[in-house]
C-alpha positions as CSV (number, residue, x, y, z in Angstrom):
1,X,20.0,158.3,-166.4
2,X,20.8,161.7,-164.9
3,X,19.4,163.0,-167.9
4,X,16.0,161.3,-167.7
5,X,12.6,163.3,-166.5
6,X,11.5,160.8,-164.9
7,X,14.8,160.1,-163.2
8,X,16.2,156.3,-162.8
9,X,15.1,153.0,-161.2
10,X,16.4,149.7,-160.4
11,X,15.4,146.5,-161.6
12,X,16.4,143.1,-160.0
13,X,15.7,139.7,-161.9
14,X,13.7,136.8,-160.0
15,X,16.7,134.3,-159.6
16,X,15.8,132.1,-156.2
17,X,19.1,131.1,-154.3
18,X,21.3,132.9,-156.4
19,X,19.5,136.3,-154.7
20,X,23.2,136.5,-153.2
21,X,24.5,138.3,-156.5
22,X,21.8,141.1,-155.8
23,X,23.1,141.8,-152.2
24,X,26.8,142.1,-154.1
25,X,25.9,144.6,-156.5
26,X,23.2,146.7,-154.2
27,X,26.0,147.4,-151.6
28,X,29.0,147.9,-154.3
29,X,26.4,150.4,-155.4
30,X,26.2,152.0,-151.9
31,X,29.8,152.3,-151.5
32,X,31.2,153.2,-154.7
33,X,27.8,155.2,-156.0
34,X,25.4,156.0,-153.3
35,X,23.0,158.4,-155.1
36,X,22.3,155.4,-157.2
37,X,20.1,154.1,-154.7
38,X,19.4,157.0,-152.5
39,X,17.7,158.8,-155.9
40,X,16.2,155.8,-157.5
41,X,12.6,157.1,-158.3
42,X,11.2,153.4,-158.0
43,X,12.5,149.9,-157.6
44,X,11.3,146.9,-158.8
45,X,11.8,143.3,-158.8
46,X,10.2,140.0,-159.5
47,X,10.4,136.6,-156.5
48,X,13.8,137.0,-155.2
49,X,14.6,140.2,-156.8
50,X,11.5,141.7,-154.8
51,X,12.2,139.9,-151.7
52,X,15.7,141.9,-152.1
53,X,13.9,145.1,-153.0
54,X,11.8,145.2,-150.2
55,X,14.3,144.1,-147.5
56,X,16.9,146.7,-148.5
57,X,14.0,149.8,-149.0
58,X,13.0,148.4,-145.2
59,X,16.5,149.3,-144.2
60,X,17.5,145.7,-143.1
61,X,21.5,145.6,-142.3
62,X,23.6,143.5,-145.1
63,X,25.1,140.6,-142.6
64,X,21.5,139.9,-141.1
65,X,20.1,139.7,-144.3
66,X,23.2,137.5,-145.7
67,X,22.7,135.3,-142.2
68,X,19.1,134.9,-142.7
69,X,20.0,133.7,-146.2
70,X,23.0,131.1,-145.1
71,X,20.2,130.0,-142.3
72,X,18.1,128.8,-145.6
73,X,20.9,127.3,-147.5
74,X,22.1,125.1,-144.3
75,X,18.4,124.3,-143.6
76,X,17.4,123.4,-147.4
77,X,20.8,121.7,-147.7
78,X,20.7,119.4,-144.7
79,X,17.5,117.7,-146.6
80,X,18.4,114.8,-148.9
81,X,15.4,116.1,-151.4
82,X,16.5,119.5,-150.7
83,X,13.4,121.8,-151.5
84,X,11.0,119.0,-152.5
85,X,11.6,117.6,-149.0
86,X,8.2,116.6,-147.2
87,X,9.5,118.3,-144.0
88,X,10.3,121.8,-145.7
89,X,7.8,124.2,-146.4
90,X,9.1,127.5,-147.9
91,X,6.1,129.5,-148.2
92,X,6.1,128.7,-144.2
93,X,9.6,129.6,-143.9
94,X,8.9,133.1,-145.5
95,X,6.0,134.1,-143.8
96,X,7.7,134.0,-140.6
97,X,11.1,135.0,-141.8
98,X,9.3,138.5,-142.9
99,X,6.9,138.9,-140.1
100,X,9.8,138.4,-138.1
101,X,12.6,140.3,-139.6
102,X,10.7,143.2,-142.0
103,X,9.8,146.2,-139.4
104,X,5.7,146.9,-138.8
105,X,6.0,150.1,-140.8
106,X,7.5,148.4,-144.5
107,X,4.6,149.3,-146.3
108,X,4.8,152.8,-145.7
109,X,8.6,152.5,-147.0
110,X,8.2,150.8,-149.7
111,X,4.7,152.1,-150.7
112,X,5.1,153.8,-154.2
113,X,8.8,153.0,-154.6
114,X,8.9,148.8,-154.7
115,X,6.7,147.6,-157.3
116,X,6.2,143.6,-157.1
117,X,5.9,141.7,-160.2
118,X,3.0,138.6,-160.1
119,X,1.3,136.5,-162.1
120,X,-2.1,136.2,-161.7
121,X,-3.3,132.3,-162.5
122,X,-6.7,133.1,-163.5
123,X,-5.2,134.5,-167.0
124,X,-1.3,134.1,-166.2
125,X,-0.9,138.2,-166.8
126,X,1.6,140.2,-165.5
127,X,0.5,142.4,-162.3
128,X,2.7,144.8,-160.7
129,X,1.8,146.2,-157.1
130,X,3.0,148.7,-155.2
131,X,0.5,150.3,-152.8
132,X,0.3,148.3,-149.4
133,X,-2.0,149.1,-146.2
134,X,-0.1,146.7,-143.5
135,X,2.9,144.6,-143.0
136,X,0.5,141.4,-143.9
137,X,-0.4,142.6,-147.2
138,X,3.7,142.7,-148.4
139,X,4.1,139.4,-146.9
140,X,1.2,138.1,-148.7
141,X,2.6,140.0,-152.0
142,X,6.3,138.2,-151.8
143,X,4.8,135.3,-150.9
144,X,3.3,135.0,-154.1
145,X,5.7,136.5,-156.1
146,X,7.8,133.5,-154.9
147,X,5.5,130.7,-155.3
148,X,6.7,128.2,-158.3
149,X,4.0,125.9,-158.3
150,X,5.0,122.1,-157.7
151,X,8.5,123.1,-155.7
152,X,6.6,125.2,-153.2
153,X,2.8,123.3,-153.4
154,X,0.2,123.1,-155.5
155,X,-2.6,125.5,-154.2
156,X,-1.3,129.4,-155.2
157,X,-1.2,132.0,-152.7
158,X,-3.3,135.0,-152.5
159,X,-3.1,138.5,-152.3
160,X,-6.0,140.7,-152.0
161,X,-8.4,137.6,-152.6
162,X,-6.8,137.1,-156.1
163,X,-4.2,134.2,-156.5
164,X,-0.6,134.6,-158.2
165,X,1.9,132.7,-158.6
166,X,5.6,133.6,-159.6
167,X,6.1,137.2,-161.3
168,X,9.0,135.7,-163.2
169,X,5.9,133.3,-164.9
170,X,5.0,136.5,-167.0
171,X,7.6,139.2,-165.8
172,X,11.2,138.2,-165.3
173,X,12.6,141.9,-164.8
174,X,10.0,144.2,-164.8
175,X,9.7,147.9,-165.1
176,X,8.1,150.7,-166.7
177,X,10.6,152.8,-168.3
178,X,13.4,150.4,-169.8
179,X,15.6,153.3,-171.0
180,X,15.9,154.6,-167.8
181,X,16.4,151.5,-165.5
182,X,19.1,150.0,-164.4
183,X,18.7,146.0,-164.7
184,X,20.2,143.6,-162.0
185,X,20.9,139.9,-163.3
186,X,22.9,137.3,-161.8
187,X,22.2,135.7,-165.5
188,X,25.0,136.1,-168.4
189,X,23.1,137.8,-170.7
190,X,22.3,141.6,-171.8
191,X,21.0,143.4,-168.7
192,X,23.4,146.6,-167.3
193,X,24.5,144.4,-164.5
194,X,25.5,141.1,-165.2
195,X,28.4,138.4,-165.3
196,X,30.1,139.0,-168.9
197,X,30.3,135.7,-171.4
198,X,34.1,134.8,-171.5
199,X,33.4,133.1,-175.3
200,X,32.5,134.8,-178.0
201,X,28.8,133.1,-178.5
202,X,26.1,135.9,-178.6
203,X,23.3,133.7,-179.0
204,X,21.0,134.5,-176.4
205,X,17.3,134.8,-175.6
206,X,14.9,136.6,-174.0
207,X,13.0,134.6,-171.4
208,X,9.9,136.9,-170.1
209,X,12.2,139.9,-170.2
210,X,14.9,138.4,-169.1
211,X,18.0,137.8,-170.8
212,X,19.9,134.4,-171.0
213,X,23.3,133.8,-173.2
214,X,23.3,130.3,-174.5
215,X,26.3,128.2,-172.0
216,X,26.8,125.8,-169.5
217,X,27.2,128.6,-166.9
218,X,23.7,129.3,-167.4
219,X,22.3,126.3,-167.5
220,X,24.2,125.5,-164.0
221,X,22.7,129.1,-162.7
222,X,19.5,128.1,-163.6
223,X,19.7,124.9,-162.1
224,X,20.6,126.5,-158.7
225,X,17.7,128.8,-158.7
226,X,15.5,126.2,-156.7
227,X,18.6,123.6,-155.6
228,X,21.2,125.6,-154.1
229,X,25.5,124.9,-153.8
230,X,27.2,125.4,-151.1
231,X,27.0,128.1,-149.3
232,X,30.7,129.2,-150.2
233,X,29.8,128.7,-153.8
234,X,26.6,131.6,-152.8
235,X,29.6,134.1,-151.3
236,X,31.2,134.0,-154.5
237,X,28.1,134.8,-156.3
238,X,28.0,137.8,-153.7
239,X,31.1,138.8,-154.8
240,X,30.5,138.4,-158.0
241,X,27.5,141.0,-157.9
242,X,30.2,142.9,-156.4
243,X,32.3,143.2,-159.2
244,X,30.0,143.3,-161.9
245,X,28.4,146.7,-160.4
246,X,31.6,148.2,-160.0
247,X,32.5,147.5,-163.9
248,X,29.3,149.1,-164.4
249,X,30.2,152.2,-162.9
250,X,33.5,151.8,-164.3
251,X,32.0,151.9,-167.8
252,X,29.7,154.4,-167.3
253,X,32.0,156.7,-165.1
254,X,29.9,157.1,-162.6
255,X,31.8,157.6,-158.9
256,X,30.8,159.1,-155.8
257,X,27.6,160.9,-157.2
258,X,26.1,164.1,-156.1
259,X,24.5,164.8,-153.3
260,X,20.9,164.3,-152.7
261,X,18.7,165.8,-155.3
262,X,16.2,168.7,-153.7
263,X,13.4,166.5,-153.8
264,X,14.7,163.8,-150.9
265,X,14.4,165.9,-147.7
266,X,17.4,166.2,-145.6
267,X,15.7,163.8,-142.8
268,X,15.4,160.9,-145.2
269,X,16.2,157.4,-143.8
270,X,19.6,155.8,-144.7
271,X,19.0,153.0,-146.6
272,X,22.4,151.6,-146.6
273,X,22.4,149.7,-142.8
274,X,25.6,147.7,-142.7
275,X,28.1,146.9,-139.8
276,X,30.7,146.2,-141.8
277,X,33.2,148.4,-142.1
278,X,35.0,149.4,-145.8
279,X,36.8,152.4,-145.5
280,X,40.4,150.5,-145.5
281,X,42.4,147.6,-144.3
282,X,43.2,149.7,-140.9
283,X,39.3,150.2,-139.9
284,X,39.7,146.7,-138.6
285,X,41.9,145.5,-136.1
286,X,42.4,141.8,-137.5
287,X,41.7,143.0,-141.1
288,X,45.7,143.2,-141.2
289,X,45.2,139.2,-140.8
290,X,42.6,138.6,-143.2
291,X,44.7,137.7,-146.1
292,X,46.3,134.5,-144.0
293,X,42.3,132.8,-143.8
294,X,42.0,129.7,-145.4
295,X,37.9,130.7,-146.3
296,X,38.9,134.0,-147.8
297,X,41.9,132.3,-149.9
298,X,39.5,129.5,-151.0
299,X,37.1,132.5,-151.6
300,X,38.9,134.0,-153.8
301,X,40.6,131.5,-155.7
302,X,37.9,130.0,-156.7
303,X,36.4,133.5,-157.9
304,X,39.3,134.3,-159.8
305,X,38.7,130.6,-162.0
306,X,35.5,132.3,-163.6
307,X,36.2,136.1,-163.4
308,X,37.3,138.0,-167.3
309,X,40.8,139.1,-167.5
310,X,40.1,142.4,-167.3
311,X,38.4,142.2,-164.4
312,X,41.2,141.1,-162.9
313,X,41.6,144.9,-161.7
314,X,38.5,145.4,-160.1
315,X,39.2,142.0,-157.4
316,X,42.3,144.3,-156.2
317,X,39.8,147.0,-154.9
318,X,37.4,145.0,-153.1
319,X,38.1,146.3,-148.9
320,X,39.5,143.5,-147.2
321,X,37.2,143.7,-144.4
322,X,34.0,143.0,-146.8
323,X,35.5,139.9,-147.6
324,X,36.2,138.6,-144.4
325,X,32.8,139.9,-143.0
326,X,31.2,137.7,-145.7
327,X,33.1,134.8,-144.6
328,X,32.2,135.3,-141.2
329,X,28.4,135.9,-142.3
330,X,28.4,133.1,-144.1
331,X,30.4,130.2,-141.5
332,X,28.4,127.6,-140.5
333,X,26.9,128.6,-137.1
334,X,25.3,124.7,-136.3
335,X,28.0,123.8,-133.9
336,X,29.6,120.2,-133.7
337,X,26.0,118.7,-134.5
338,X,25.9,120.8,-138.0
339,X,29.8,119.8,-138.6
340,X,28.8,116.0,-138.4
341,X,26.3,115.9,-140.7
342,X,28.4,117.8,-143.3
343,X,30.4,115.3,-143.4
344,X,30.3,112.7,-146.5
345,X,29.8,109.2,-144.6
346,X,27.2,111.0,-142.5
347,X,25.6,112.4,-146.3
348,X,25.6,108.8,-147.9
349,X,24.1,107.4,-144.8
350,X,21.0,109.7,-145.0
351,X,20.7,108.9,-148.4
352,X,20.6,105.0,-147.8
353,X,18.2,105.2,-145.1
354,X,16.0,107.5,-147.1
355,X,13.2,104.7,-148.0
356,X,13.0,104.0,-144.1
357,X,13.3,107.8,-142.9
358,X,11.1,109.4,-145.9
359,X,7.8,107.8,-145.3
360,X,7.5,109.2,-141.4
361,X,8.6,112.2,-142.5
362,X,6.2,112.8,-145.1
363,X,4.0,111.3,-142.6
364,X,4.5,113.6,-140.1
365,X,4.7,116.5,-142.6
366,X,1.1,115.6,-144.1
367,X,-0.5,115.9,-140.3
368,X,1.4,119.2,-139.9
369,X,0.4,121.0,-142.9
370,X,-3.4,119.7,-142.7
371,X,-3.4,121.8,-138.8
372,X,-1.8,124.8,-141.0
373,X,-4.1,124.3,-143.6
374,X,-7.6,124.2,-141.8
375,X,-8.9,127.5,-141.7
376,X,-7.9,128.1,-145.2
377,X,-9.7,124.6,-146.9
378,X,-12.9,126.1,-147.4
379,X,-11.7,128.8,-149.4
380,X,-8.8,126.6,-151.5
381,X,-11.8,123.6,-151.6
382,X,-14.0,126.3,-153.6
383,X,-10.8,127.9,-155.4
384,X,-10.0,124.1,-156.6
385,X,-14.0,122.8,-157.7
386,X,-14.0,126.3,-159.7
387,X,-10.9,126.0,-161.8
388,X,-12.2,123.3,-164.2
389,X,-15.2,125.8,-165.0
390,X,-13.6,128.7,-165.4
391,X,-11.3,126.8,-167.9
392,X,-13.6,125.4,-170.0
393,X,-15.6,129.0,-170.2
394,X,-12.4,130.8,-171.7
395,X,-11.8,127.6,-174.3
């Protein structure tokens, strides 16, 4: 990489929920390897691997990103249909997620360094953008790139007047110079970063670009792309990403790196916001109590089921206080109301009275979404009454 002309990038796979490995490995990579990211030339990613992208590049701190995310999973959770719940619209939950949370400058950070991967309905090609002129136009972008038809509706999204859909439709992992990117997948497969296959099956295939080992633990990841597990299950994902980066380095020997190259000026942003502290067990008061949590034990123990032998090692160096700031990042923060519905009597219940309960819902839901969608029926009207032509010209 160091070697490269062009100098390096970084590459993170579209994976929906599991978009909790990526925060792993980004800050084990800011820790243990820092010029990784501050040097990266460009950046790319494809649904959640852009929505990670662009909120680390917009300098977003790790625990309000990671509570943002558990905010999803409890809200997405609490839904008996999950996703495909009348009530829950995501494409409304990310538009105001990002106009609320990205800063009114990201597109001048991210212009020319985060390129977004989408596919583009009228001919399902790959597109990858990366110039922006305002905060509405990388919403709109991320939107699409994280539209799966079906889950998330049924008319696409637009950007620039053109709809897309979901970059990882043509694109899974884009970039433009594989030899010298560094690839991000939360997948077991091929890619630098990645869980490692414990069997010794190395069938695999390449799904848009991104690789997949043929197992069950695949076939469960993929499953919680669009239906996510508990939001414990997520941390260990987190960690996971953690400890996957830092075998990478291991592997490749890369440490502390060098210092910034001459072409990053001395005034460049930090783009590694986090309030967690790392340096050691004493740069937290209770950190010498952190061992003693029931969350972190469970935490680990259950991480420590699916982790290789050898990296055995590497769960010795993670700093204590990063796990118990992920625990407390990711506790349930609904109060005795949130508590009670978690519980399994509570669960069945919903489920039983779903027939009675789903019609209003969806009822309600349908009168919401046709307030939302009003300005924009002419335009989706025309979009839809086209379609049939335009498919019947290119047959």
């Amino acid at each position: 990489m160091g070697g490269s002309e062009r100098g390096w990038s970084l590459s993170f796979a579209g994976c929906g929920f599991l978009i909790f490995y990526h925060l792993g490995a980004t800050r084990c990579l800011g820790e243990r390897a820092p010029h990784l990211l501050r040097d990266a030339r460009m950046f790319f990613g494809s649904s959640a691997g852009a929505l990670h992208g662009v909120t680390f590049l917009s300098g977003l701190p790790l625990d309000h990103t990671l509570q943002v995310l558990a905010g999803l999973v409890h809200s997405v959770r609490s839904r008996a249909l999950g996703v495909l719940h009348p009530s829950f619209s995501m494409v409304r939950f990310l538009r105001e997620a990002l106009h609320r949370h990205l800063p009114p400058d990201v597109h001048t950070l991210i212009s020319g360094r985060m390129y977004i991967s989408l596919t583009r309905v009228s001919d399902w090609e790959n597109v990858l953008v990366s110039d922006f002129r305002s905060k509405d136009e990388v919403v709109d972008a991320l939107v699409c790139s994280s539209f799966i038809p079906f889950f998330f509706g049924f008319i696409p999204p637009t950007f620039r007047g053109v709809r897309y859909v979901d970059g990882g439709f043509s694109n899974s992992i884009p970039s433009l110079d594989d030899k010298a990117t560094i690839t991000v997948s939360p997948f077991l497969g091929e890619h630098d970063i990645c869980p490692k296959v414990k069997s010794t099956n190395f069938l695999h295939l390449d799904l848009y670009k991104l690789s997949l080992r043929f197992c069950l633990e695949n076939v469960y990841l993929l499953n919680k792309i669009l239906f996510p597990p508990d939001i414990k299950v997520l941390g260990e994902r987190f960690l996971q990403g953690y400890l996957d980066a830092a075998r990478f380095l291991e592997e490749k020997g890369i440490c502390d790196g060098p210092r910034p190259s001459p072409g990053v000026p001395s005034g460049a942003p930090e783009f590694l916001p986090f309030s967690w502290e790392t340096t050691g067990p004493e740069a937290s008061p209770g950190a010498a109590a952190w061992q003693r949590s029931p969350e972190v034990a469970e935490l680990l123990t259950h991480l420590r089921a699916h982790l290789l032998p050898r990296d055995e090692s590497l769960l010795e160096t993670l700093p204590p206080p990063l796990i118990a700031g992920l625990c407390e990042a990711l506790k349930p923060r609904g109060g005795c109301l949130s508590k009670l519905c978690s519980l399994l009597p509570v669960k069945v219940m919903s489920y039983v009275m779903l027939p009675w309960t789903l019609p209003v819902e969806s009822a309600v839901a349908v009168v919401q979404r046709l307030v939302l969608w009003l300005p924009d029926i002419p335009a989706d009207v025309q979009w839809l009454l086209s379609t049939p032509f335009q498919v019947c010209s290119r047959g």
